[in-house]
Structure formats: C-alpha cells, structure tokens
C-alpha positions as a Markdown table, in Angstrom:
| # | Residue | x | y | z |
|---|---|---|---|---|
| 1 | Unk | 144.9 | 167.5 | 121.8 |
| 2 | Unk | 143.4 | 167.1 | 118.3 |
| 3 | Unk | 144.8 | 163.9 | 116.0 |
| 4 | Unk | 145.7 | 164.9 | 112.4 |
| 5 | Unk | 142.7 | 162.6 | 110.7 |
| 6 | Unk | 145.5 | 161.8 | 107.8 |
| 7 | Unk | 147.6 | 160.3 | 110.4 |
| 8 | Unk | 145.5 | 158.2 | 112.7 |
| 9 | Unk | 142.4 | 156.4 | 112.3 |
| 10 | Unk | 141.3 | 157.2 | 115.8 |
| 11 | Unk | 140.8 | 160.7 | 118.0 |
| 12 | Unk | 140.2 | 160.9 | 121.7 |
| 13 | Unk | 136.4 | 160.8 | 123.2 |
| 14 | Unk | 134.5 | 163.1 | 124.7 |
| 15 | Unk | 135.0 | 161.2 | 127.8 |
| 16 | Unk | 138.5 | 161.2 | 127.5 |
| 17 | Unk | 138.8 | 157.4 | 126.6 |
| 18 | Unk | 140.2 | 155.9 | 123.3 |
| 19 | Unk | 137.4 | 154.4 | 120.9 |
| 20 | Unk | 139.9 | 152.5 | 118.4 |
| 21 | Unk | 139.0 | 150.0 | 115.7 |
| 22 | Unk | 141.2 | 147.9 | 116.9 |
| 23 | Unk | 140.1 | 147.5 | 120.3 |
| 24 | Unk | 137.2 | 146.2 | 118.7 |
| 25 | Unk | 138.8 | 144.1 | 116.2 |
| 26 | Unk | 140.4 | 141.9 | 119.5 |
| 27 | Unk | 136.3 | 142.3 | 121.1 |
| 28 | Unk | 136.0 | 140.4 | 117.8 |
| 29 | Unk | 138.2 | 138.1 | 117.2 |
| 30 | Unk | 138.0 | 137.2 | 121.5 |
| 31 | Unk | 133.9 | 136.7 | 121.0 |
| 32 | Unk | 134.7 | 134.4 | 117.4 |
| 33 | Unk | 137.7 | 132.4 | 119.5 |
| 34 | Unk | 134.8 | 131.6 | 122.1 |
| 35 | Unk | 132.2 | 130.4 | 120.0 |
| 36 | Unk | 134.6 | 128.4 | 118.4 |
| 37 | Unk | 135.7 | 126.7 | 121.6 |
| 38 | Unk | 132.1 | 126.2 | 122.6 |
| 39 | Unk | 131.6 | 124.7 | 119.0 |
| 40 | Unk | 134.7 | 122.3 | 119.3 |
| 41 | Unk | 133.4 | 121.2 | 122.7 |
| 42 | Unk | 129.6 | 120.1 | 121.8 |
| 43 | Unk | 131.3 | 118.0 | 119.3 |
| 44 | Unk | 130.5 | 114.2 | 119.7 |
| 45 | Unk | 133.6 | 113.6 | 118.7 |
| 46 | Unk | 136.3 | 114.2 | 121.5 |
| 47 | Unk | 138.8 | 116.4 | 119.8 |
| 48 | Unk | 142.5 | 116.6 | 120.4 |
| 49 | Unk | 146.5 | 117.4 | 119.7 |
| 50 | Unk | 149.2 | 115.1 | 120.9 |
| 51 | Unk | 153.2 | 115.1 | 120.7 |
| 52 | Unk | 154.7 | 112.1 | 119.8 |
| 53 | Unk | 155.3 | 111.5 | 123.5 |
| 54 | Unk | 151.8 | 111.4 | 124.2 |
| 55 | Unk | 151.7 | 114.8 | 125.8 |
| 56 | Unk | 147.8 | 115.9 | 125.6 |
| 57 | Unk | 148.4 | 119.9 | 124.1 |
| 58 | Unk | 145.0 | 120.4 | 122.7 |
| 59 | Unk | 141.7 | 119.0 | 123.7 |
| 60 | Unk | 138.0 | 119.6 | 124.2 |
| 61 | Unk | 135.7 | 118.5 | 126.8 |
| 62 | Unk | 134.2 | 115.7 | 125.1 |
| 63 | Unk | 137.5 | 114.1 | 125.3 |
| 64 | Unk | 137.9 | 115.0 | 129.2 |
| 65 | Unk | 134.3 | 113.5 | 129.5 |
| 66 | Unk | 136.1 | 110.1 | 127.7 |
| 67 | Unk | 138.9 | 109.7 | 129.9 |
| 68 | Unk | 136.4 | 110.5 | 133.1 |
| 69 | Unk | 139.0 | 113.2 | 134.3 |
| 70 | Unk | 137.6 | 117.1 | 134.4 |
| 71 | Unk | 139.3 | 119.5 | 132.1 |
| 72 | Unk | 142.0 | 121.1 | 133.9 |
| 73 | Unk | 143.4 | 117.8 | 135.0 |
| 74 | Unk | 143.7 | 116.6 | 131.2 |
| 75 | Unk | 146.0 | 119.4 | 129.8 |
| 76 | Unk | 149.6 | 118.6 | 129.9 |
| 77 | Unk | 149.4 | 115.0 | 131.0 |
| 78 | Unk | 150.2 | 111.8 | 128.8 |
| 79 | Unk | 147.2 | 109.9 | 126.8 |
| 80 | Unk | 149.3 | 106.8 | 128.6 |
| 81 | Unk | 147.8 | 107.9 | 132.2 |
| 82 | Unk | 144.0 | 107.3 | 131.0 |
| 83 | Unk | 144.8 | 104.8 | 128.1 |
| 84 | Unk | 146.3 | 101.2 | 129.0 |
| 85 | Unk | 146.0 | 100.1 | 125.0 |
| 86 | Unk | 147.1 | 101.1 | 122.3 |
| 87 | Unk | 150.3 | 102.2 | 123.7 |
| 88 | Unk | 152.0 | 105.7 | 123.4 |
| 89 | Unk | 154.9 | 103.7 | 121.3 |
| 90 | Unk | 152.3 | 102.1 | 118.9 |
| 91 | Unk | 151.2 | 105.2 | 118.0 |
| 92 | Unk | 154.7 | 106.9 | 117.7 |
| 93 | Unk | 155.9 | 104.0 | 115.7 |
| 94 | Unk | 153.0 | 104.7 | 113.4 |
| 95 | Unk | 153.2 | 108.2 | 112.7 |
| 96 | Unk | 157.1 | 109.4 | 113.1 |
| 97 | Unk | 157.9 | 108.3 | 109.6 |
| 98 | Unk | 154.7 | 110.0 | 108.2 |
| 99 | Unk | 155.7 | 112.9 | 105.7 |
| 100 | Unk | 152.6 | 115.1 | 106.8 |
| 101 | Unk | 150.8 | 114.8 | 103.3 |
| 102 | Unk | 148.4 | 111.9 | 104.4 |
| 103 | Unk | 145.8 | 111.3 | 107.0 |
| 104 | Unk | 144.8 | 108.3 | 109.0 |
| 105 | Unk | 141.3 | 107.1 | 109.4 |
| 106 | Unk | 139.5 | 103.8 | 111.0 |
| 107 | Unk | 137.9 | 101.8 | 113.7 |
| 108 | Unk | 140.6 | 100.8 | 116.4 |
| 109 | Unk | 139.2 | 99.3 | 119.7 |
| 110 | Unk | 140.6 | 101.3 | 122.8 |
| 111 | Unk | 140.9 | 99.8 | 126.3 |
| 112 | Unk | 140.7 | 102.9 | 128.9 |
| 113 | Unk | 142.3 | 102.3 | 132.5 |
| 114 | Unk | 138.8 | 102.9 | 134.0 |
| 115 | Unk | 137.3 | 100.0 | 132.2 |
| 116 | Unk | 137.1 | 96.4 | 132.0 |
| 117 | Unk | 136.4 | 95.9 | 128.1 |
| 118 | Unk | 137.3 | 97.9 | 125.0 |
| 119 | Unk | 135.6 | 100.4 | 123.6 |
| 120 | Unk | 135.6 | 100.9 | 119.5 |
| 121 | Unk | 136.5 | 104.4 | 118.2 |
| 122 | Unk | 136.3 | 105.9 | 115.2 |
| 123 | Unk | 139.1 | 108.3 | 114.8 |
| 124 | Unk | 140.8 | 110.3 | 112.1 |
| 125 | Unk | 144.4 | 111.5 | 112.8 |
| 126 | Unk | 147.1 | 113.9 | 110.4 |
| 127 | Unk | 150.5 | 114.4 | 111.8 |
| 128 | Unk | 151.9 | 117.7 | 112.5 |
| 129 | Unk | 155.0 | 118.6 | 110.4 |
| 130 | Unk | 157.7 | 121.2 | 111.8 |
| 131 | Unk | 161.2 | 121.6 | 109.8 |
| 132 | Unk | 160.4 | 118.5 | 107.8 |
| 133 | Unk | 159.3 | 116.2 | 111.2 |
| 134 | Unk | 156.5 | 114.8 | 112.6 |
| 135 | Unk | 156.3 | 116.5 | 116.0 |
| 136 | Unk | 152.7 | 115.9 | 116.5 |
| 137 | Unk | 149.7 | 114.5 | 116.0 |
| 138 | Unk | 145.9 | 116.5 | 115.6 |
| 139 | Unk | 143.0 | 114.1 | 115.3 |
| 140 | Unk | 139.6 | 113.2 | 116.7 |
| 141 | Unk | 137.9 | 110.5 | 117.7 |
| 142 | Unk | 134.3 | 109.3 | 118.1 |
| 143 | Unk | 132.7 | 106.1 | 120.2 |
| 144 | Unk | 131.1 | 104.0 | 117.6 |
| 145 | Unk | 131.1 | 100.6 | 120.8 |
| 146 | Unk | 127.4 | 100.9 | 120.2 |
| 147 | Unk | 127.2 | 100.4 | 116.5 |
| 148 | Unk | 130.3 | 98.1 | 116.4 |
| 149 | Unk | 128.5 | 95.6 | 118.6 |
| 150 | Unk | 125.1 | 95.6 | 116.4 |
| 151 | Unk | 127.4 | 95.0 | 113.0 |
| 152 | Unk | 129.4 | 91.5 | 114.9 |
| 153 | Unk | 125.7 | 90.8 | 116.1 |
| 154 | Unk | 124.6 | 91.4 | 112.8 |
| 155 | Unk | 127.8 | 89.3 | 111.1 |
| 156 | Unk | 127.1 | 86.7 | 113.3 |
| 157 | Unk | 123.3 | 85.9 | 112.8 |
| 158 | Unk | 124.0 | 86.3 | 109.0 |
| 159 | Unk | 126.7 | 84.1 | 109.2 |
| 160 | Unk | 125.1 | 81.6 | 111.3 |
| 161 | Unk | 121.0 | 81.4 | 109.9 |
| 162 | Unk | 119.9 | 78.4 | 107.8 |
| 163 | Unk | 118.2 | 80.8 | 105.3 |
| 164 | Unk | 120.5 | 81.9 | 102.5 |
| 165 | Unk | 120.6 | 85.6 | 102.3 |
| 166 | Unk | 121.5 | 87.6 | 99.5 |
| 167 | Unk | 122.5 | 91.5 | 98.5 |
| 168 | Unk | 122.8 | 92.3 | 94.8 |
| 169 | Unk | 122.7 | 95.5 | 92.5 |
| 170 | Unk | 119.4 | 95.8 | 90.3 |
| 171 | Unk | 121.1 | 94.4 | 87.1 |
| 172 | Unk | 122.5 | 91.3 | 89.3 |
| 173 | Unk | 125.9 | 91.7 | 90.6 |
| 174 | Unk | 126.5 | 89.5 | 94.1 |
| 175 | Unk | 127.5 | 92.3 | 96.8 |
| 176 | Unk | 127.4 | 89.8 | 99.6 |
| 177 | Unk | 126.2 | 85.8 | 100.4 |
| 178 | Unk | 125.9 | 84.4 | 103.4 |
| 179 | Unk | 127.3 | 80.6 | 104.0 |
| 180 | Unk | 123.5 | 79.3 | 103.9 |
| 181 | Unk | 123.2 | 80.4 | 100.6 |
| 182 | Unk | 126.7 | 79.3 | 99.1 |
| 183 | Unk | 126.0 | 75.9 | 99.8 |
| 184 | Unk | 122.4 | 76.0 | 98.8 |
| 185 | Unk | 123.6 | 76.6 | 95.4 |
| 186 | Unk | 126.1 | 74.4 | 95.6 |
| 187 | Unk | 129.2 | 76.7 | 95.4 |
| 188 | Unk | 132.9 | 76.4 | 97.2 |
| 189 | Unk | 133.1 | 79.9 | 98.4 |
| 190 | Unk | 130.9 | 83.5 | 98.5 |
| 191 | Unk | 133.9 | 84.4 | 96.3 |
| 192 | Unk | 133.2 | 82.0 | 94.0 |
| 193 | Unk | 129.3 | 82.6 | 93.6 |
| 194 | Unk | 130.1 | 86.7 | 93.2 |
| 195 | Unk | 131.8 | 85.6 | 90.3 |
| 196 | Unk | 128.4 | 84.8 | 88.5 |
| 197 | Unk | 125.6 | 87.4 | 87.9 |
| 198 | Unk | 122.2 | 86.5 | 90.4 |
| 199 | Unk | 120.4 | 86.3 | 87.0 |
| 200 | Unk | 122.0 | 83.4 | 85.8 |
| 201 | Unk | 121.3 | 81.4 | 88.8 |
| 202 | Unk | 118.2 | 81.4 | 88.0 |
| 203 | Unk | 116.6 | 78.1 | 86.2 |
| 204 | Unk | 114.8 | 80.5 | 84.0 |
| 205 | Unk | 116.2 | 84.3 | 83.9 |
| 206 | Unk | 113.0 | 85.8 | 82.8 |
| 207 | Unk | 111.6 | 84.7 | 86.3 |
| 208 | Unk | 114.2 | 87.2 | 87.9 |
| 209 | Unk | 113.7 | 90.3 | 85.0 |
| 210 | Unk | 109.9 | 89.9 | 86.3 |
| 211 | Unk | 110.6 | 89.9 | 90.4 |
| 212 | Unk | 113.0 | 93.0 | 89.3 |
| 213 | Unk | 109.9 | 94.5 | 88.0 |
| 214 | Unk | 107.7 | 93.7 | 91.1 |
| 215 | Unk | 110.0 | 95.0 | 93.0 |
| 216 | Unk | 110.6 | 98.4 | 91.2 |
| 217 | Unk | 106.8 | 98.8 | 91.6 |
| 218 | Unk | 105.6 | 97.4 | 94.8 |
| 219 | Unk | 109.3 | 97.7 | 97.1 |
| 220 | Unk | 109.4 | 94.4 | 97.9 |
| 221 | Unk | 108.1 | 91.0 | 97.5 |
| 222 | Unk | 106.8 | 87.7 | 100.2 |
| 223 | Unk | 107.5 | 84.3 | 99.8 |
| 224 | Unk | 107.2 | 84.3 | 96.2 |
| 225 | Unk | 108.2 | 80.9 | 94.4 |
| 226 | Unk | 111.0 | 80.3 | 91.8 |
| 227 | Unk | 113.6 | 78.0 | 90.6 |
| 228 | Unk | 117.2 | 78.3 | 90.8 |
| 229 | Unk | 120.3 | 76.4 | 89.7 |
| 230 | Unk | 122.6 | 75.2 | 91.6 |
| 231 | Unk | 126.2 | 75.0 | 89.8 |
| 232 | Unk | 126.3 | 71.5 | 89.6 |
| 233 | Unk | 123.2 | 71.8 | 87.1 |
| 234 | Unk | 120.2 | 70.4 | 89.6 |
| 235 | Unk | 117.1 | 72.5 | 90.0 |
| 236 | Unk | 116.0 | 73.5 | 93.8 |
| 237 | Unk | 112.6 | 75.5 | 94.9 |
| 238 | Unk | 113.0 | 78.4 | 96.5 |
| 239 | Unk | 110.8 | 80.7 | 98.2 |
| 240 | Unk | 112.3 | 84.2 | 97.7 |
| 241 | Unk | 111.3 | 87.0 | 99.8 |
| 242 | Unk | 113.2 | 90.7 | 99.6 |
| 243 | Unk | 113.4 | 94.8 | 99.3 |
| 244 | Unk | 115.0 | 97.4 | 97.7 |
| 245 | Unk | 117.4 | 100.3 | 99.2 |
| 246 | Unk | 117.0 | 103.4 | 97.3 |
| 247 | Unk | 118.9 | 106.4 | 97.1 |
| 248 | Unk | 118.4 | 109.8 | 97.8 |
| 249 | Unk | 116.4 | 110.2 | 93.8 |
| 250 | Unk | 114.8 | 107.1 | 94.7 |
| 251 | Unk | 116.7 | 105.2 | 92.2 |
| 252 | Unk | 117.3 | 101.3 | 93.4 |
| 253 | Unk | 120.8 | 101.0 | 94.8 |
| 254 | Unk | 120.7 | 97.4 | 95.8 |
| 255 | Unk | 118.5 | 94.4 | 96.4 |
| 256 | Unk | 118.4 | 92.7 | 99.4 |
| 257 | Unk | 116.2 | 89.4 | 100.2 |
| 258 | Unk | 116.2 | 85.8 | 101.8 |
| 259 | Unk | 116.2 | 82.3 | 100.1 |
| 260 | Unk | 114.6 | 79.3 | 101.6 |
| 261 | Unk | 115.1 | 76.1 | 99.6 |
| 262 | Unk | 111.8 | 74.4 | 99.9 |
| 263 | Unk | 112.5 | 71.3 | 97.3 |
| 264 | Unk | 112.2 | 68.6 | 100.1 |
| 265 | Unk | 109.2 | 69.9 | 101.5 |
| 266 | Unk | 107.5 | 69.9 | 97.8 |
| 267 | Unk | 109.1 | 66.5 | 97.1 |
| 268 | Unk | 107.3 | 65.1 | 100.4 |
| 269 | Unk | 104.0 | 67.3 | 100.0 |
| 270 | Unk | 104.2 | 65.3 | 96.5 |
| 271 | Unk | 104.6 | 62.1 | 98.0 |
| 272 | Unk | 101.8 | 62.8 | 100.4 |
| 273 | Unk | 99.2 | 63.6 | 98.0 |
| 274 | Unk | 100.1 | 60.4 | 96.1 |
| 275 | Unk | 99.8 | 58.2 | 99.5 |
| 276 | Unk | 96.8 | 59.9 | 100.0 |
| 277 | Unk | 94.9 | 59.6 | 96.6 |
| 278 | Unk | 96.0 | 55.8 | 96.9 |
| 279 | Unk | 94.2 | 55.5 | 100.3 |
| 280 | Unk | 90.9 | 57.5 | 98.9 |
| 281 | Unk | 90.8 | 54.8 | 95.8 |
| 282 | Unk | 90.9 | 52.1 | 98.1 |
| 283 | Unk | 88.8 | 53.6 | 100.7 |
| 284 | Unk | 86.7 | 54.0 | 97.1 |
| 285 | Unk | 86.5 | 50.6 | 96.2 |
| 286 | Unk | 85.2 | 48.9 | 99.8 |
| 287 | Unk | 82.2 | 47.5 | 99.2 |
| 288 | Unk | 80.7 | 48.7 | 102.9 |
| 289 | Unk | 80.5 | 52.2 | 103.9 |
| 290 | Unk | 83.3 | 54.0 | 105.9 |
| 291 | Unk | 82.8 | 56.8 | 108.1 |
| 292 | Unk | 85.3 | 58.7 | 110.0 |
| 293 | Unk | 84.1 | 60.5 | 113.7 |
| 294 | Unk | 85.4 | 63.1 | 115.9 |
| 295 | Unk | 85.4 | 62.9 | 119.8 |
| 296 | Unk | 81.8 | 64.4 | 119.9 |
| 297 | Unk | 80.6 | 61.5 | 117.8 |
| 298 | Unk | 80.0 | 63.6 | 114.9 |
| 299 | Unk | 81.3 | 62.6 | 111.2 |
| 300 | Unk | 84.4 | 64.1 | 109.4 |
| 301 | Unk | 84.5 | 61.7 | 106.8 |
| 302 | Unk | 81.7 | 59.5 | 104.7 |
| 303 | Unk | 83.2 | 57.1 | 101.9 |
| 304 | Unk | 81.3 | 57.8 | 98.6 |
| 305 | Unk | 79.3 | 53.9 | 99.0 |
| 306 | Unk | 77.1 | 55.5 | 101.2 |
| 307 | Unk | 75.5 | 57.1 | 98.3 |
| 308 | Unk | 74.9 | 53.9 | 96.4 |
| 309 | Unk | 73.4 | 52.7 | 99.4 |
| 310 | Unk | 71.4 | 55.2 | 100.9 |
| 311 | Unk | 71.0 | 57.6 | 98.5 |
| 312 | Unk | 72.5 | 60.7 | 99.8 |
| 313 | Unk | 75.6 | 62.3 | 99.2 |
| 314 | Unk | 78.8 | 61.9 | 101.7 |
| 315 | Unk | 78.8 | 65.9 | 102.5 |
| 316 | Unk | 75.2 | 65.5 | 103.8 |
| 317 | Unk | 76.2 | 63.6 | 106.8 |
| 318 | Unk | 79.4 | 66.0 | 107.4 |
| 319 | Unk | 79.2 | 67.5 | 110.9 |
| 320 | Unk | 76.0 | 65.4 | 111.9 |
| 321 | Unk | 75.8 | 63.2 | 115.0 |
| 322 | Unk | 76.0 | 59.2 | 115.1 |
| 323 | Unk | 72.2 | 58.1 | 115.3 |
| 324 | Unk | 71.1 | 61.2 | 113.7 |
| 325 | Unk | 69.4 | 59.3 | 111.0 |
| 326 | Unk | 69.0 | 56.1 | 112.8 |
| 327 | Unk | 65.4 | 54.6 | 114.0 |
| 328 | Unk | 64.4 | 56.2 | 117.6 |
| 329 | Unk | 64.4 | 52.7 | 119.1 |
| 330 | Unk | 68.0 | 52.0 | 118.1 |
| 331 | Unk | 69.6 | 55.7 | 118.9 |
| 332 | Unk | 69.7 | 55.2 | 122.7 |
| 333 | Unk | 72.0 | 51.6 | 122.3 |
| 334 | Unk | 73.8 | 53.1 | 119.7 |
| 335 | Unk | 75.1 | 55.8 | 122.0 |
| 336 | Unk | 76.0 | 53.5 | 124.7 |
| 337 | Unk | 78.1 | 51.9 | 122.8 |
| 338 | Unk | 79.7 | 55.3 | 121.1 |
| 339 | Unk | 80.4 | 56.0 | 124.6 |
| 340 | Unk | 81.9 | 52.7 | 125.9 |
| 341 | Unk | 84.8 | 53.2 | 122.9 |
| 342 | Unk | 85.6 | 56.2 | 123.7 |
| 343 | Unk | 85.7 | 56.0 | 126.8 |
| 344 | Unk | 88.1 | 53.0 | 126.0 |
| 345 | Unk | 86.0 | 50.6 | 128.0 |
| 346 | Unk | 86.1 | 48.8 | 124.8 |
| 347 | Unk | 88.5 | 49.0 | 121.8 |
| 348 | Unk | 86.0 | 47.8 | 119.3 |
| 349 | Unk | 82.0 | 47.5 | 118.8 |
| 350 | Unk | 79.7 | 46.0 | 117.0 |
| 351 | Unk | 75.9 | 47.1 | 116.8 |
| 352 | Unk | 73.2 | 46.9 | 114.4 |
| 353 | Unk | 70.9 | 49.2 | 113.9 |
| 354 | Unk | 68.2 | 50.4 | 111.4 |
C-alpha cells in the first residue's frame, strides 16, 4: 500500500517495518531521560522529593548511599525509617504554610539511625504547590560534617589564642576581632571596636597607609613594629604580621593579620639595658682588673683597666686561655688551682702570678 506523502509523514519500508519520526523522537527523549538520571545520580549532593508525610517519591543514589539502604529499598518508604532527627513533623510544621514562592536554604545537623553523632548538611529545599497547597517538598542536600568541624575548630582557636587577630577591608573597615585583640585595645565588645575604622587605632595613621602599601606590593608583611591606641588613650607596641585575599582581578578584598602587644617586653628589655650599663660603669670604675671565664678556662669578658695596666686592649684576651700570657714557671700552679674551683673543691682562690 502506498501512503499519500500529503497525509503522513511516514511510508512503509522495504522490509516491511515502519521507519517513523516518532519512534525516534521516544529513542530520544528515552536516551536524554537516561543521561539525565545518570547526571542526577553522580551528584554529590543526594537529591530528593518528599510528601509532607515524609514519603521518599523522588531520589538519587547518592541519597540511598546516605541512608546506607540500596536503591530499591528507599523508594516509597518514610525519611522517618533512616532519620531519628529532625523529625517528619518538624519539617511538616515548617513547610505546610509555605505559599510555594520561596525556597529554603542552610546548614542543619542530621542525626541518622545508623549513627552515633550528627552529621551537618547543607540542604536547599522549595515546596511543591498543587491547587494552592503545599503537598510536597523537592530539595537536596550535601554533607558539609567535614568542613563544619574545621570552621568550630577554627572559631575555637581564634576565639581562644592570646594573639589578637584581625580581618579588615583595604580602606580599614573591622570585618571580624578576636577576644585577644578587643581587650588589647582596650574595648567592651568586637562590636564595639567595628565601630571604629583600623586606621584610627593606630597612634599614627600614616604608619598604617604605609603597611597598606607594603602589602599591595609584597602580599604580606612579618613581625613589623607599630604603635596603636588603645581607647582609653595609652600607647601599646605591637608587632604586626599579616596578608592579603585577592579576588579573581587580583584586586585586595580583605586584610587579614595577627597582633602581638610586645610593650612589656620593650619596657623590661629597657630596664635591662639600663641595669646593665649601670653594672658596666661600675665594673668601669674598679681600680683592679675583672675578667669573666667560661668552663674551659677561657675569657668572655676583660674590664677595660686591663688596658691601663698592661697595655693591651680587653678584645685581645677574648677567647684566650688563663695563663696564656703568664710566665712558664707560674702557668702549671695557676692551672691547678683553675681546676680545684671548678671542680668545686674550692669555692674561691687566690694565686699570684707574674
């Protein structure tokens, strides 16, 4: 039989079987429908539909893989048989007065029946509108335990180090303090300090447009020393170490560094230094000469007298051994009684020697 062409899109084969376009059009759409299900199921994030019972309609492997169940047993059955928390009535409670226009996203941690601890999941969820209802809810869901733990970690030790630690925008605005560095500057509250711009907590503002500048050109800075002040007016020294976060254009997005207030340790390396040039006066102004000897018996310090008496300069005798100079006849007894001190048969000598 021969098909009027004007009439149908299709005529019999040679072999007798129908070649229609539409047969091909299901080969298709049935090929697209199963690339798309293998798409949906490689997803890391474990896809799914659920009725406001808790009814699992739609799913893909990865969420199978979740609930440790194999595929055909999760079809059909409640979220309730693999999920002790949240409950099916939270999440009914939280979606049947939805109106269908908005979606639902965030971290919720999920305790499975299988396990002993949670597990933190970041899902997205839309309800499913039919006749002006909710009826169900399509969503997915991703495992984010991994990263959750490192942020708490994270939130802990920045809560908890001695060191204050600081993030701020290039031109100075506070994104985040940690407790260290509130009360280093003297404020009530991280609230309170992101109140102020960073420049202005420095004792001289032209110190921070400069360490902007290093840091533009270099990425980062070490132990570099500045001055802040604190809001009650005092000065502290700070060493200040940090890098910069750049964007995609390379354009410096924020600032992020560490504080160590170092005024005690300046205030003390001052005091030493003053103890210390008192002691060298005196030492100075002894009439005899005073020498200072390691272990090995050889000199680490020589007073400047020893000049004025002997004529050489103190760094001469630096390094040398006790007897070094001395007259051969006197060296051996002078050793001997090097030795008995330090051997503490003695706790004090007295020789002469040329």
């Amino acid at each position: 039989m021969l098909i009027d062409p004007s009439k149908e899109r299709w005529r019999p084969s040679d072999s007798g079987s129908p070649s229609a376009p539409s047969d091909n059009l299901v080969d298709v759409l049935s090929r697209s429908q199963q690339s798309y299900r293998e798409l949906i199921d490689n997803l890391d994030q474990a896809v799914f539909t659920l009725s406001l019972k808790g009814e699992i309609r739609v799913a893909n492997h990865r969420l199978a893989e979740v609930f440790g169940v194999s595929f055909p047993d999760l079809i059909g059955r409640s979220v309730a048989d693999f999920i002790e928390s949240p409950t099916v009535a939270d999440v009914e409670r939280t979606f049947s007065t939805a109106d269908g226009k908005g979606s639902w996203q965030g971290i919720i941690p999920i305790r499975l029946k299988h396990e002993r601890e949670d597990r933190y999941f970041l899902c997205w969820a839309q309800p499913v509108v039919e006749d002006g209802r909710v009826t169900a809810i399509t969503g997915w869901a991703r495992d984010v335990t991994a990263e959750h733990e490192s942020e708490i970690r994270f939130a802990e030790l920045f809560e908890s180090l001695r060191e204050g630690i600081f993030f701020t925008t290039p031109d100075g605005k506070v994104l985040d303090a940690n407790p260290a560095l509130v009360r280093m500057l003297g404020y009530d509250s991280r609230t309170e300090l992101q109140h102020r711009n960073f420049r202005e907590v420095y004792a001289n503002q032209a110190d921070r447009d400069a360490l902007i500048r290093e840091l533009e050109e270099q990425g980062s800075v070490q132990d570099r020393e500045i001055v802040l002040q604190r809001k009650d007016g005092a000065r502290i020294h700070c060493l200040a170490s940090g890098f910069v976060i750049r964007d995609a254009f390379g354009r410096i997005v924020r600032i992020q560094g560490t504080l160590v207030d170092v005024t005690d340790r300046l205030e003390m390396q001052r005091r030493l230094h003053q103890e210390q040039e008192f002691v060298r006066r005196l030492v100075a102004s002894f009439p005899d000469i005073i020498a200072v000897l390691d272990r090995d018996g050889r000199y680490t310090y020589v007073s400047q007298r020893i000049q004025e008496v002997l004529g050489r300069r103190p760094e001469e005798y630096i390094g040398e051994e006790l007897g070094t100079r001395a007259h051969p006849e006197d060296r051996r007894r002078l050793g001997e009684e090097l030795r008995k001190l330090l051997s503490g048969e003695t706790v004090q000598v007295q020789v002469e020697f040329r």
